[in-house]
C-alpha positions as CSV (number, residue, x, y, z in Angstrom):
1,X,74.7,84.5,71.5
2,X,74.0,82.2,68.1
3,X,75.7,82.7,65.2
4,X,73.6,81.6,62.0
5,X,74.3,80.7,58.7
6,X,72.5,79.0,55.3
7,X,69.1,79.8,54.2
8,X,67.2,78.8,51.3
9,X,67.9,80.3,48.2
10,X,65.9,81.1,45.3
11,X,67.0,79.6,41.5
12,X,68.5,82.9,41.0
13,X,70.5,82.4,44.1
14,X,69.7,85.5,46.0
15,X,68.7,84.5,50.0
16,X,64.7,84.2,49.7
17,X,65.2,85.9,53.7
18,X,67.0,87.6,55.0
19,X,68.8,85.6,57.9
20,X,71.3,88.0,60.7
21,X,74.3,87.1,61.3
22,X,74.0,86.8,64.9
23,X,71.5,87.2,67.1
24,X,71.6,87.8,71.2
25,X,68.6,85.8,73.1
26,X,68.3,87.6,76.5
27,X,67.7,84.5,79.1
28,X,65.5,87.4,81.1
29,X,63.8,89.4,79.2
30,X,62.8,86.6,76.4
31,X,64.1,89.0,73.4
32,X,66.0,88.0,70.6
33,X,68.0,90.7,69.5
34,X,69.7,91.0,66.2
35,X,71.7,93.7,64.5
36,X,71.8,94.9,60.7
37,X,75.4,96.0,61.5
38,X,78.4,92.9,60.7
39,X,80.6,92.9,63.5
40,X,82.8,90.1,65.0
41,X,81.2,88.0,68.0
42,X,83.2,89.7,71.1
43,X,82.1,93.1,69.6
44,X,78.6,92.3,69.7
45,X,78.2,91.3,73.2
46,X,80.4,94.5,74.2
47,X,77.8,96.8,72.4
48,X,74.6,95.2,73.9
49,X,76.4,94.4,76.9
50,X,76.8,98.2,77.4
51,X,73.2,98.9,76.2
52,X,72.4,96.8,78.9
53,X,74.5,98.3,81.8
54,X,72.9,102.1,80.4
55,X,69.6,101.1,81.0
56,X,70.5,99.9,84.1
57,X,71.8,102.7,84.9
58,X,69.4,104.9,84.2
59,X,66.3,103.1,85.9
60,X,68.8,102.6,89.0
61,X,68.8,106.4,89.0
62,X,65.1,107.3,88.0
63,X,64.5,109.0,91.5
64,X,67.5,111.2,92.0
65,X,66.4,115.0,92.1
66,X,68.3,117.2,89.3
67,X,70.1,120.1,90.7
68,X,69.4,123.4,89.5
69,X,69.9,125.0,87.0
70,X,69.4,122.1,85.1
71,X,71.4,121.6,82.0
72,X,69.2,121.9,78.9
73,X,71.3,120.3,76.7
74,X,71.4,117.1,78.8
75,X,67.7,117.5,79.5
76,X,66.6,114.8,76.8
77,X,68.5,112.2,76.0
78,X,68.0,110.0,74.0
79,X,65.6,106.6,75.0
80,X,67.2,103.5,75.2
81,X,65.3,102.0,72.1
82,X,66.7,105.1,69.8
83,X,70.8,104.6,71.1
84,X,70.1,100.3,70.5
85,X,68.8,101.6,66.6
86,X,71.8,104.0,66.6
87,X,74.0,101.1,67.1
88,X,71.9,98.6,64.8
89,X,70.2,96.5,66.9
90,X,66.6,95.6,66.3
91,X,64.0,93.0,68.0
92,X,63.5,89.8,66.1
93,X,59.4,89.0,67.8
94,X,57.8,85.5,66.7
95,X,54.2,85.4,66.3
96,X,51.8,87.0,68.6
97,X,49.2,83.9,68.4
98,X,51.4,80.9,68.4
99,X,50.6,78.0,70.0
């Protein structure tokens, strides 16, 4: 996890980006995750953290057969990239074409 601060700022002193907070750089995956949602440090880590340990989860148990009937109102859940915007995270990507 960084935590970033500063910016340039325009003569009317407004942020001429905007910069998060924090952001989460997954030493695996390559993704730098950010959130739009303020929270302290430790909370941060504890919300992707879980994120992370549900997806696991969930691909861990892709095979298992449902027993029947099956519930209908657990039949879609929602996709791992819906509950990570539920909880304010988004993807920071750098260019496609760099060098």
């Amino acid at each position: 996890m960084f935590l970033l601060s500063g910016g340039e700022t325009s003569s009317s002193g407004d942020n001429s980006a905007k910069i998060p907070h924090a952001v989460i750089v997954n030493k695996h995956s390559l993704q730098v995750i950010a959130s739009f949602i303020d929270r302290e440090p430790s909370q941060f880590i504890r919300v992707y953290e879980k994120l992370l340990s549900q997806n696991q989860s969930r691909n861990d148990n892709w095979c298992l057969t449902a027993s029947f009937p099956l519930s209908w109102l657990r039949w879609r859940k929602q996709s791992m990239a819906e509950l990570a915007k539920d909880a304010g995270f988004y993807e920071i990507r750098g260019e496609e074409n760099e060098p």
